[in-house]
N, C-alpha and C positions, 0 to 999 in steps of 0.2 A: 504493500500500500504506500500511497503517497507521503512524505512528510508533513503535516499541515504546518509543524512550527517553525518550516524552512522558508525564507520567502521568495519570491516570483525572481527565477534566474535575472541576470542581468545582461540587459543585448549588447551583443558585440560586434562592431564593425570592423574587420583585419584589410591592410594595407599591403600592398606586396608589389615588389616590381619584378620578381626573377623567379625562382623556382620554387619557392613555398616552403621550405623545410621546415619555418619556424611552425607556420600556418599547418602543415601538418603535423607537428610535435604537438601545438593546442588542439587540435581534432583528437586527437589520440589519446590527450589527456581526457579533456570532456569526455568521451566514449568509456573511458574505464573509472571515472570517479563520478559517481550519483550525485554526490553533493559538492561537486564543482563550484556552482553558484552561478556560471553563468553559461550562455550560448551564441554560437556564431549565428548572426543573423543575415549579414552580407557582406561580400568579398570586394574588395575596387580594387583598381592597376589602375596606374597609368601607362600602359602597354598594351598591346593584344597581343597576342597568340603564344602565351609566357604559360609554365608550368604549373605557377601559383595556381592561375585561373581554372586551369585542369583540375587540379586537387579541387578547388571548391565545386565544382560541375560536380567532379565524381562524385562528391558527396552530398550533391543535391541541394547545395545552399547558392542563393542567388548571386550573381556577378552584373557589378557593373565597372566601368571603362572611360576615362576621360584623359585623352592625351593630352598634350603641354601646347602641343603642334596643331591641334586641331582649334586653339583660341589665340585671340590677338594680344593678350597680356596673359601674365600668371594670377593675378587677381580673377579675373575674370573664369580659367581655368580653376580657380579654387573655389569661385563661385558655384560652380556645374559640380564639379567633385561634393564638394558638401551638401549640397544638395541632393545631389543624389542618392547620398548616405542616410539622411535626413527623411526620407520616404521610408525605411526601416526602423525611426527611432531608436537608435543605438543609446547605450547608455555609457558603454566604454568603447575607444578604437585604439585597436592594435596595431602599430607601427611594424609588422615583417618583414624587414627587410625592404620597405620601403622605401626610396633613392629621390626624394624629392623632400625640400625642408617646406614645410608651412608656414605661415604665417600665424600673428597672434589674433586675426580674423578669423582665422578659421578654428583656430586652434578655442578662442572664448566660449564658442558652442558647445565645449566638453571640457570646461577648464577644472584643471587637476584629475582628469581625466581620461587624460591620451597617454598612453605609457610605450615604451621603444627598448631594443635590446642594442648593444651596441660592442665588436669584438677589442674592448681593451678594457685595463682597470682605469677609467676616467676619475679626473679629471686629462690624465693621459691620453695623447693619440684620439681625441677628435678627430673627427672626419670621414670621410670615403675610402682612405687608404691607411685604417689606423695598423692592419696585421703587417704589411708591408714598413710601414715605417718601424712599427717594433723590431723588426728586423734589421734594418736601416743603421739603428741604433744600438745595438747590442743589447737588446733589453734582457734579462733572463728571468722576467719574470711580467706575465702577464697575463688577462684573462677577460671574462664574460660582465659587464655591468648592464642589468636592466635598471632606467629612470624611469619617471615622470616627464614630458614632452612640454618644454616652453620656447619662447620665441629663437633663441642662440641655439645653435650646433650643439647638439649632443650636451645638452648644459642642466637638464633639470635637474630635480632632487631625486638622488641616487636612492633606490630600493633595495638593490640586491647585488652585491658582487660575489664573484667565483674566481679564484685565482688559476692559472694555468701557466706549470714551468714553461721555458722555450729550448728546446734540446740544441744541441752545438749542430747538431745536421738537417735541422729544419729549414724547409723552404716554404715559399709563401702558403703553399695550399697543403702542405700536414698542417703547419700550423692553427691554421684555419680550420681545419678538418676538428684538430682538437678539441678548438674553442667553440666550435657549432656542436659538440658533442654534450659540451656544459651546458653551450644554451639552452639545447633542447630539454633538459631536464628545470635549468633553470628558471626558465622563460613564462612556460608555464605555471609553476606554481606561483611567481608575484604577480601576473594575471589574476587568478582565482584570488588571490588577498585582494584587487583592486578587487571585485565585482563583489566579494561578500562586503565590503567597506570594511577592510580589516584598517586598513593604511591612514596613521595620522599625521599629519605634515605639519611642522613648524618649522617657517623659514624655510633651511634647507636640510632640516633633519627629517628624514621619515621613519617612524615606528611601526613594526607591523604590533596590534592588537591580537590577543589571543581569538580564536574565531569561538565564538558564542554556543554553537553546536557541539565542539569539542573532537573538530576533527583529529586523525591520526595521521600525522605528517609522513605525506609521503616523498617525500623528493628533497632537495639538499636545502641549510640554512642560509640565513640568508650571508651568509660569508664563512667560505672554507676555505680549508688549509691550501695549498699549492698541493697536484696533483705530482707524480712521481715520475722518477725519471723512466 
C-alpha cells in the first residue's frame, strides 16, 4: 500500500546536452528507491538527436528541445527553454550534464532550486575543461562536487563533495571515467535531499537535515575519503 505520511513526489525537470549518464544514474535510482521523493517529469536539450534524449524516450518521459541556433538572442532562447519546462510544472531541475550556463532569469523561476554536478572539488577547476586542467596541473587529488545553481560558473553552494585520487598514468578520459563513477552514485542521492527539502542553506553553507521518514542511506556521505590507488 501506498505511504499516506509521504508527500506528493517532487517534479523534476533534467537538462542534458550529451549522453545522459547522469540522467540515467537518476532513472535508476528513482526505479529502485520507493521513497525517493521525487520524479522525472521532462527531459530538455539543447540538441537533437543526442543520447540523453534516447534515455528519456526509452523511458517514456516527455522531451523537449530548444537550440541556441534556432533564436536571435540567448534571452530569448531561455525564454522558449523555460517555458517549455514550465508546461510540466517542475518543482526541481536537474542540471546533467548540461553545456549551457543560465541566467539569473531563468534560473529565479526555481530559485534555490536548480542543482548541477560538476567533475572537480570546486571551488577548483570551474568550467568546461575542469578534468583536463586537473591534469594540466599536476593535481593529485581531485573529484565529484554537486551544488546548488546560481548566476556564476559552477559557483553555488556546495552540497556534496567526493574526492577522487588522480593516478600518475591517467589520461583525460580514465580520469573522467572515475569521476563519473562517483557521480553516479553521488549525484543522485543530493537530488532526493533537494526534492524531500532535506537541504538548509545559509549563505553558503548547506546542511542536509535528517529526512523525517527515517530513510536508510543508501549511497555515499556527503564527503568521502579519496578513493584508492
Amino acid at each position: 500500500m501506498p505511504d499516506r505520511h509521504r508527500p506528493v513526489p517532487s517534479r523534476i525537470a533534467v537538462l542534458v546536452s550529451g549522453s545522459g549518464t547522469n540522467l540515467q544514474a537518476l532513472l535508476d535510482r528513482i526505479g529502485a528507491d520507493a521513497g525517493f521523493g521525487g520524479e522525472v517529469v521532462v527531459v530538455g536539450a539543447d540538441r537533437d538527436g543526442i543520447a540523453g534524449l534516447a534515455r528519456a524516450e526509452q523511458a517514456g518521459i516527455p522531451t523537449v528541445v530548444q537550440r541556441l541556433a534556432d533564436h536571435p538572442d540567448r534571452p530569448t532562447w531561455e525564454r522558449a527553454l523555460r517555458a517549455d519546462l514550465e508546461r510540466y510544472r517542475p518543482d526541481v531541475v536537474v542540471l546533467a550534464g548540461f553545456m549551457k550556463i543560465l541566467s539569473g532569469a531563468f534560473l529565479a523561476g526555481w530559485s534555490g532550486r536548480v542543482i548541477n554536478t560538476h567533475p572537480s572539488l570546486l571551488p577548483a577547476f570551474r568550467g568546461a575543461h575542469a578534468v583536463r586542467e586537473v591534469l594540466e596541473h599536476g593535481v593529485k587529488l581531485t573529484g565529484s562536487t554537486v551544488h546548488l545553481v546560481d548566476e556564476e560558473v559552477d559557483h553555488g553552494p556546495i552540497v556534496a563533495q567526493r574526492a577522487v585520487a588522480v593516478h600518475p598514468d591517467d589520461d583525460e578520459d580514465r580520469l573522467h571515467a572515475r569521476i563519473k563513477a562517483v557521480e553516479h552514485a553521488l549525484f543522485p542521492e543530493c537530488v532526493g535531499w533537494l526534492c524531500r527539502g532535506q537541504l538548509e542553506v545559509t549563505g553558503r553553507t548547506v546542511n542536509v537535515r535528517p529526512d523525517p521518514h527515517e530513510r536508510t542511506p543508501t549511497s555515499p556521505s556527503p564527503t568521502d575519503t579519496p578513493d584508492g590507488p
